[in-house]
Residue, then its C-alpha position, 0 to 999 in steps of 0.5 A: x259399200x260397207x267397210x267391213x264387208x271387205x278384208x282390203x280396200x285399196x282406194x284410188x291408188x296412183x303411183x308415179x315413177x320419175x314423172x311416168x303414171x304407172x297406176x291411175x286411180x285404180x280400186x281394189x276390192x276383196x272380201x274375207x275368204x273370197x278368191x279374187x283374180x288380178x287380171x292384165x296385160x304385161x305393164x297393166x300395173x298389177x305387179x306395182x298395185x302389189x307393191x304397194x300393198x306389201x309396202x316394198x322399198x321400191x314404192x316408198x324410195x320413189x315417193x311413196x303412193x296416192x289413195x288410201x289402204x283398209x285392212x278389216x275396215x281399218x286404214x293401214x300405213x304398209x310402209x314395209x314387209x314386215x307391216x304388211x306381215x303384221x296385218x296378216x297379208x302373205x305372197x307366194x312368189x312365182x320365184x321360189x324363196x326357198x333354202x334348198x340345204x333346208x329341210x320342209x319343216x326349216x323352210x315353213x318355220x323360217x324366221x318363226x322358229x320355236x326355241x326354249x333357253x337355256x343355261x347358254x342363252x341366258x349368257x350369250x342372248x337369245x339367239x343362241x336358245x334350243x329349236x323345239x324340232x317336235x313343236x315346229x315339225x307339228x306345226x309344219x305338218x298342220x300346215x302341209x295337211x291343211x293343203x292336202x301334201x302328203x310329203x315328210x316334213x323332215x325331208x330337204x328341199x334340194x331336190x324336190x319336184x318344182x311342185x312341192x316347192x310351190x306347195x311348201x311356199x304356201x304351208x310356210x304363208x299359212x302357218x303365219x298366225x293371223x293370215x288374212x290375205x294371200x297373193x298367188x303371182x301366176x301361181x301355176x306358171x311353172x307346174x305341170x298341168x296336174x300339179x296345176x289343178x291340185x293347186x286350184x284346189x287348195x286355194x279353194x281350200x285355204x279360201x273356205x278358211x276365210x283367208x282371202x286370196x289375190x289370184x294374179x294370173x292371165x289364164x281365163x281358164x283359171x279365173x272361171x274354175x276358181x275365183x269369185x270375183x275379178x278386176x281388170x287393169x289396162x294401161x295402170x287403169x282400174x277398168x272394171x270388176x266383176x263377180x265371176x258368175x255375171x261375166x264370161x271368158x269373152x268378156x273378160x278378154x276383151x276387157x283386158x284387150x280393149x283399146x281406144x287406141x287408133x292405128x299408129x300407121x295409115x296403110x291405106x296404100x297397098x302395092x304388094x302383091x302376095x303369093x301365098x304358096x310363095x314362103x319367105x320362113x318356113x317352121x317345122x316342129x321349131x323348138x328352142x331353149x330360151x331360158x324364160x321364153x321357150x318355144x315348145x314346138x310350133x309349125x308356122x309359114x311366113x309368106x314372102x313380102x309380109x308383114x308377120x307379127x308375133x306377139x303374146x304375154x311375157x314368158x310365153x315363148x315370142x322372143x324364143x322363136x327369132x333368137x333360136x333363128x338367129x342362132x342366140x339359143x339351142x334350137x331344133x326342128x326345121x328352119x327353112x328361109x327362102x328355100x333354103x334349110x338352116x343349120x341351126x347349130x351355126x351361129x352366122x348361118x342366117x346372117x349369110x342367108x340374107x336374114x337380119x335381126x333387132x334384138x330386143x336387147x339392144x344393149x346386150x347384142x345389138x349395139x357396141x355401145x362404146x364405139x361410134x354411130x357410124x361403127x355401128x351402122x357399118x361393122x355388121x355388113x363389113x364383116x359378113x358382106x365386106x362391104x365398106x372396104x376398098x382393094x388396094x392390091x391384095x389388101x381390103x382397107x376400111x372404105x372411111x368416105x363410103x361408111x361415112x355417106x352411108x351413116x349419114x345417109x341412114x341417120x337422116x332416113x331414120x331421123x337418128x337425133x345425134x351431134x353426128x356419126x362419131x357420137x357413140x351409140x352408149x350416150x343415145x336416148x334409147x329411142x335413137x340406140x333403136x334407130x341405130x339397131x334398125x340401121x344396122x340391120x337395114x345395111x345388111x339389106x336383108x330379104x327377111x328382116x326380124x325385129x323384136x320389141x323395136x318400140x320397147x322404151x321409147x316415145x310415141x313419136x319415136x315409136x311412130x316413125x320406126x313402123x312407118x320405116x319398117x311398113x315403108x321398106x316392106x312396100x318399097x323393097x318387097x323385105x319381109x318383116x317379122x316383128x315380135x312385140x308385146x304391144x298389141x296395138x302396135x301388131x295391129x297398125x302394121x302386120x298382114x297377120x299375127x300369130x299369138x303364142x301362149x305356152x311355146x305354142x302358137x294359140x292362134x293366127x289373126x287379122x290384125x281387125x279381128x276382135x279384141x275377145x279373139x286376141x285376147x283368148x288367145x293370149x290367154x290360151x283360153x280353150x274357148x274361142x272368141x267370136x266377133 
């Protein structure tokens, strides 16, 4: 490949935190006034491979970076923002970086004002000079019309539909001089559908200029309507790149899904029996207000002594649909489990109906990291069950010798690597925290169990034996199980089915064999359906 045919070059980049690969190898390649999509699960290294390309502290405070960087054919040392704005890279952020008691013209010249001296400056230094306010706002204008923003240049930002801001943030990265490279991280993430479009539009409009552009984002939909080309990263791996007129939404989906990952659990052994009219979590109309993870609105059936997965990208709604259950968050709609209708206003409602719940924040609401194993294990159950106490007359007294036989019992069941139940939970491996979360939930002997992310940050091994636990207890004990994660391959070791949502909505609801194209569409709330 000729150097100069391409803007960028990353080169066999390979990045390293604390002894954990994060990229391997990975290429990337982009031609002047090309837009080039970015594509990848959660934690498929796109975020880190940007990084490294806007030099950001987190990269050179952790050793640095392997492979090689060219910008226009000559290598380049980003070791900062600054440098990567010196060789005409720009971002526009999915988080606005925007001053609010600012006005448009203040925000797209920050830190490139335009000033003339005067007598005061000459003394007191530069800082003190006269803003051109006309020069500037004629700037900011130029740059609002290269996007097609019939907004004042003039106004403040305060107050402003979210989709001004995003088109502000884009006036401010074009108006840099000598703009070669922008990134667009999941530009569209917040904007309305309409909003969304035009913004389609004027990447292509800033890419007739020549400016080229990195379009990170999971929507097939998008990638087909706009960008030229495409790669794909899987697991910090550099998988494959297309041009976009040679590939197809299906391929690319499964490019993205693709593992060579066998089940982690062996369920050839199958007792159950399930009824389908038999409903363990029935969803109607089912919203809820989880700041990042909202559920806009899903109807759903969860039958009785199922293992039901839910997974998805981040920010599309899974972990909304437990913490609303449980309580955690405002939710509306109908929530019915067993039977029964849920009062979703009252926080220990589900709690007192034999529903039980891991959190995907074990530190935050699952464990009290300053008191023991044991605590730990028993206090959820002693307060909403009272069990572990003991009537002496009309006093109810701590029960230490049955907590202390069930601890025990559950840390060797779950292999809880500890010195003993008086450890505290705050000084486990994360792993074992999980296991104890697990534990907790378990001693509530719940009918419906609801885990989320219950392999989030720990070990293979360790990863293995908490779904082979939870796949034995729904065989064993009949509990339905509900578990919410990001790891696809994990979903498809365990569940009966799995529901993919996307946008607070249910995409679709798969077999655990059905094709990587189908979950992968489905992930991506593409409009196309996949086929096997």
């Amino acid at each position: 490949m000729e150097n100069t045919d391409y803007i960028l070059k990353m080169d066999n980049i390979s990045k390293e935190y604390s002894g954990n690969r994060v990229l391997k190898g990975v290429n990337l390649y982009i031609k002047p006034g090309e837009i080039h999509a970015l594509m990848g699960e959660n934690g498929a290294g796109k975020s880190t491979l940007m990084n490294i390309l806007f030099g950001m502290p987190v990269i050179h405070s952790t050793g640095g970076f392997e492979g090689t960087v060219e910008i226009a054919g000559e290598p380049a040392n980003i070791d900062s923002p600054i440098k990567a704005m010196e060789f005409g890279i720009g971002m526009v952020h999915q988080e606005f970086m925007l001053l609010p008691g600012f006005t448009v013209t203040e925000n797209i010249k920050v830190g490139r004002e335009i000033t003339t001296p005067n007598l005061i400056s000459r003394i007191l230094g530069s800082s003190m000079e006269t803003l051109e306010m006309e020069a500037m706002a004629a700037d900011a204008r130029k740059a609002l019309d290269t996007i097609g923003l019939q907004i004042d240049e003039n106004v403040h930002v305060a107050g402003l539909p979210v989709g001004y801001m995003q088109f502000i943030e884009i006036a401010r990265e074009i108006d840099k001089t000598g703009i070669k490279l922008l990134v667009f991280d999941e530009p569209t993430a917040v904007l309305t559908e309409s909003e969304a479009e035009r913004l389609l539009e004027t990447m292509k409009v800033i890419a007739s200029k020549g400016i080229a552009i990195v379009f990170i984002t999971h929507r097939l939909d998008e990638v087909m309507a706009v960008a030229d080309s495409m790669t794909v990263l899987r697991d910090g791996e550099f998988v494959a790149r297309r041009e976009i007129k040679d590939t197809s939404a299906s391929e690319i989906a499964e490019l993205m899904i693709g593992r060579k990952v066998e089940k982690l659990v062996d369920k050839t052994v199958d007792n159950r029996k399930l009824d389908p009219e038999n409903i363990a979590v029935r969803l109607k109309d089912y919203h809820v207000d989880m700041p990042g993870e909202r559920v806009n609105g899903i109807d759903l059936d969860i039958i009785k002594g199922e293992i039901f997965g839910i997974g998805g990208l981040a920010g599309q709604g899974k972990l909304g649909i437990p913490n609303g259950i449980m309580g955690l968050y405002p939710a509306e709609g109908e929530v019915i489990i067993n039977g029964k209708t849920m009062n979703l206003s009252n926080l220990g409602e589900a709690l007192h109906n034999d529903v039980a719940f891991v959190s995907e924040d074990r530190k935050g609401v699952g464990l009290l990291l300053d008191e023991s194993i044991e605590q730990n294990i028993i206090f959820g159950s002693m307060y909403t069950d009272h069990k572990f106490l003991k009537k002496i007359g009309w006093m109810k007294l701590y029960d230490s010798k049955a907590a202390k036989e069930h601890a025990e019992k559950m840390v060797k069941e779950l292999d809880i690597r500890c010195t003993g139940i008086k450890q505290s939970a705050g000084s486990l491996s994360g792993g074992n925290q999980q296991k104890v979360c697990l534990a907790k939930a378990l001693t509530l002997n719940p009918n419906v169990l609801f885990v989320s992310e219950p392999t989030r940050g720990i070990d293979i091994g360790a990863k293995k034996l908490v779904l082979e636990t939870l796949a034995k207890l729904n065989q064993e004990t009949g509990m339905t199980v509900v578990m919410v994660s990001s790891e696809l391959v994990e979903l498809r070791s365990v569940c009966d089915r799995i529901a993919i949502v996307s946008e607070g909505k249910i995409a679709s609801i798969l077999s655990p064999d059905a094709s990587d194209v189908e979950f992968g569409l489905a992930m991506s709330g593409s409009k196309e359906k996949g086929g096997n």
